[in-house]
C-alpha positions as CSV (number, residue, x, y, z in Angstrom):
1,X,39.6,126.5,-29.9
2,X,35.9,125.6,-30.7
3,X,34.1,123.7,-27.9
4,X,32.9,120.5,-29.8
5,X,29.1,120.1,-30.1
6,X,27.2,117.2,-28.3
7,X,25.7,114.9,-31.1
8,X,22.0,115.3,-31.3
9,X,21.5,111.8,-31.5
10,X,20.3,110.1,-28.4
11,X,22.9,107.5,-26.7
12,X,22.1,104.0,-28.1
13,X,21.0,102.5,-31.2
14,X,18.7,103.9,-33.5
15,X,15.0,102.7,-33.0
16,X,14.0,102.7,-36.8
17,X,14.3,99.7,-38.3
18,X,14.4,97.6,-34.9
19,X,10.8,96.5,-35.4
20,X,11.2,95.2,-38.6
21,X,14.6,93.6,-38.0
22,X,12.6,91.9,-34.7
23,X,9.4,90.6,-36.8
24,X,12.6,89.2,-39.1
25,X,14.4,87.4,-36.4
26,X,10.9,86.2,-34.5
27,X,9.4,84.5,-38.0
28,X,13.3,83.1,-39.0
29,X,13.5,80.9,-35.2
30,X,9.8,80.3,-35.8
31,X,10.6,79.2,-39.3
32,X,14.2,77.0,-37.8
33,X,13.4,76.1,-33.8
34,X,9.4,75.7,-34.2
35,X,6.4,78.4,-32.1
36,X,7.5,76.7,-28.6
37,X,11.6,77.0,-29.2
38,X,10.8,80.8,-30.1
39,X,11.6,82.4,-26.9
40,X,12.1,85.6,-26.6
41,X,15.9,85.2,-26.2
42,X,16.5,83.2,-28.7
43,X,14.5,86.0,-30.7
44,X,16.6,88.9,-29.0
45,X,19.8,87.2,-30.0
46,X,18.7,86.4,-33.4
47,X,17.9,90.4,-33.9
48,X,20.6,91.7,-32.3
49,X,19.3,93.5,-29.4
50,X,18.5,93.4,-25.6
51,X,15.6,91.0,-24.4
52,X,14.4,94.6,-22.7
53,X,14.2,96.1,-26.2
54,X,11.8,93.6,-27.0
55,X,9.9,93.3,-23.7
56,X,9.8,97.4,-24.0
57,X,7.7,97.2,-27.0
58,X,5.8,93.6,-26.5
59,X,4.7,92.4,-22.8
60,X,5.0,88.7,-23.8
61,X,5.7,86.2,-27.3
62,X,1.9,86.3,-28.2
63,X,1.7,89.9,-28.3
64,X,5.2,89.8,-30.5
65,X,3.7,87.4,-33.0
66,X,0.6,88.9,-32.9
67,X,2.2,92.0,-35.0
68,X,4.8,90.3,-36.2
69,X,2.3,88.8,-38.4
70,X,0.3,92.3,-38.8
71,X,3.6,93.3,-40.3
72,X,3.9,89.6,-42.3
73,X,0.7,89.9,-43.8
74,X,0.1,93.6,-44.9
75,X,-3.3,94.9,-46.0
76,X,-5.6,92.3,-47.7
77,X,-5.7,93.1,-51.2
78,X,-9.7,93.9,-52.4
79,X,-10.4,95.8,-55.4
80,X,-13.7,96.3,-55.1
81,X,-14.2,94.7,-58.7
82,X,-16.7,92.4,-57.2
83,X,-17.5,90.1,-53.8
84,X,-16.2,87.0,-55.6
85,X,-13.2,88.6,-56.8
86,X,-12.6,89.8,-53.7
87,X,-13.4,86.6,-51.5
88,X,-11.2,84.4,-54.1
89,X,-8.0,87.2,-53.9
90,X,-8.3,87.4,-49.7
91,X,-8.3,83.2,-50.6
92,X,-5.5,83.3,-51.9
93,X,-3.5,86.1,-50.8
94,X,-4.0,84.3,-46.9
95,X,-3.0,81.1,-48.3
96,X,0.2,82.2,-49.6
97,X,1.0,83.9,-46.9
98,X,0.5,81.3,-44.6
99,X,3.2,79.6,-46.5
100,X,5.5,81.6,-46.5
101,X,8.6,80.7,-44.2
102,X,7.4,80.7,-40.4
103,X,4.4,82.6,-40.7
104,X,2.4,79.7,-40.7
105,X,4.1,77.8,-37.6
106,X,3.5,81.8,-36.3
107,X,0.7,81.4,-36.6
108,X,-0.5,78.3,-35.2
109,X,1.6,78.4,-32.3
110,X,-0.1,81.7,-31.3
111,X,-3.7,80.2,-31.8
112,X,-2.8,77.4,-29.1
113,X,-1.6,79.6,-26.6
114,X,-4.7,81.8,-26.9
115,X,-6.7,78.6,-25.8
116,X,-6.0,79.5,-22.5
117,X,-4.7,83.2,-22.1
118,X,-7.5,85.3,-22.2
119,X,-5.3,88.1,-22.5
120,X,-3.6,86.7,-25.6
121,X,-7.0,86.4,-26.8
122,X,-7.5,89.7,-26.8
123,X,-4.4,91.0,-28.5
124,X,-5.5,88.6,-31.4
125,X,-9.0,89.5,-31.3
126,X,-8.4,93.5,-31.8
127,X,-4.8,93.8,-33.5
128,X,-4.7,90.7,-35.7
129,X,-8.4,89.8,-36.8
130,X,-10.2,93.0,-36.4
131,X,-8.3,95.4,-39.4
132,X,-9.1,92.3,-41.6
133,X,-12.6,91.7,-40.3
134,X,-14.0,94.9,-41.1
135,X,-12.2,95.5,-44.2
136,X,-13.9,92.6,-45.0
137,X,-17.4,93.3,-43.6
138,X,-17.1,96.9,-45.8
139,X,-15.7,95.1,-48.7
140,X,-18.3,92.4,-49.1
141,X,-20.7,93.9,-47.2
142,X,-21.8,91.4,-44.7
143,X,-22.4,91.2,-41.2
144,X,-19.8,90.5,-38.7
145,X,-20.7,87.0,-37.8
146,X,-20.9,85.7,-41.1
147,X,-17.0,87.8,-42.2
148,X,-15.8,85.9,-38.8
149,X,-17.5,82.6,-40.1
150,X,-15.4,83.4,-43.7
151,X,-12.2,84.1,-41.4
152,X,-12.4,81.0,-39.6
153,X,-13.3,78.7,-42.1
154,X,-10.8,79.6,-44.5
155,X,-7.8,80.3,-42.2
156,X,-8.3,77.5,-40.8
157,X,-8.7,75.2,-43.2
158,X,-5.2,76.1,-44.5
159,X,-3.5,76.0,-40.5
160,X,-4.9,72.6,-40.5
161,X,-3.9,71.6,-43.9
162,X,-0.6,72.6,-42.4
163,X,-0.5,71.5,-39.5
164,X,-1.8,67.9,-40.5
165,X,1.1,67.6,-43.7
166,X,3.8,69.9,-42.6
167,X,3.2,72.3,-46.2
168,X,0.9,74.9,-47.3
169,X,-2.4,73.8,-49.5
170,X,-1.3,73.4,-52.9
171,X,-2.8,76.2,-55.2
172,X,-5.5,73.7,-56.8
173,X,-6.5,73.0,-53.1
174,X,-6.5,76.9,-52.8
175,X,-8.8,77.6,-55.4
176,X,-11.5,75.1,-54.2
177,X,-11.4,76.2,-51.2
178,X,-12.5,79.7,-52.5
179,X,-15.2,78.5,-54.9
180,X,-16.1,76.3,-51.6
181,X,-16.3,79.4,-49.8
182,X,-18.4,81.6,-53.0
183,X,-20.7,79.1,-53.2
184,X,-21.7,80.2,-49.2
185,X,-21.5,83.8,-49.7
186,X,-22.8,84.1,-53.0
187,X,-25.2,86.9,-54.2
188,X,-28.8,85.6,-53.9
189,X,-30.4,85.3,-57.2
């Protein structure tokens, strides 16, 4: 009789796919409990796994959320077509985002703890605002402080917009917050 072969598939469940179904669970109890009833258990439980499968991957919530909404947001969409184009789509594209459920609240909730964690700070600083800072800077091509100055303006304009009325900015809202922004950055004549 044949010995049977050992499966070639490690004990335990299959990694791929855990992310993802974690970034699902941690913007859903964002989106239902609020940033502060997000714990990481109530996350764990919500994906289906072991708090130490999260804490294996992310030392703490901030660092979580911070690619949770890496993965949230994707790459900002520029074409290139012009800078206007480009500031008025990354406008837009943050703005719906933002409102999409939990991502906002994500958001916000992460800012506020960064207040006073350094650390968090960090994590922010190079894994959440840095991809979209220089694709930015290359994009329109302007210097660093002014692409942070565009960041901070229009993200938060719309995290206080939501914070302030519990919604996203309406789209009208949106687009005058763009031609706001153009009229800063535009092309000297």
């Amino acid at each position: 009789m044949p010995r049977a072969t050992a499966s070639v598939r490690p004990p335990g469940r299959p990694r791929a796919g855990i992310d993802a179904e974690v970034f699902a669970a941690a913007l859903s109890t964002v989106h239902e409990l609020g940033y502060a009833g997000a714990t990481m258990d109530r996350i764990a439980a919500a994906a289906g796994v072991a708090k130490t499968t999260i804490y294996r991957r992310w030392p703490s919530k901030g660092a979580l959320i911070a690619d949770c909404l890496v993965d949230a947001l994707g790459p900002v969409p520029l074409t290139g077509t012009s800078r206007e184009e480009d500031m008025a789509a990354a406008t837009h594209w943050v703005a719906a985002k933002i409102g999409e459920p939990g991502v906002g609240a994500a958001f916000a909730g992460v800012f506020v703890d960064a207040v006073s964690d350094p650390a968090l700070r960090e994590v922010l600083s190079t894994r959440l605002q840095d991809p979209y800072r220089l694709a930015l800077q290359e994009a329109l091509g302007e210097p660093e402080n002014q692409v942070l100055l565009l960041i901070d303006v229009v993200v938060g304009t719309l995290l206080h917009r939501m914070g302030m009325t519990g919604a996203p900015m309406v789209d009208e809202d949106v687009t005058a917050l763009a031609e706001m922004v153009l009229r800063h950055f535009a092309d000297p004549a």
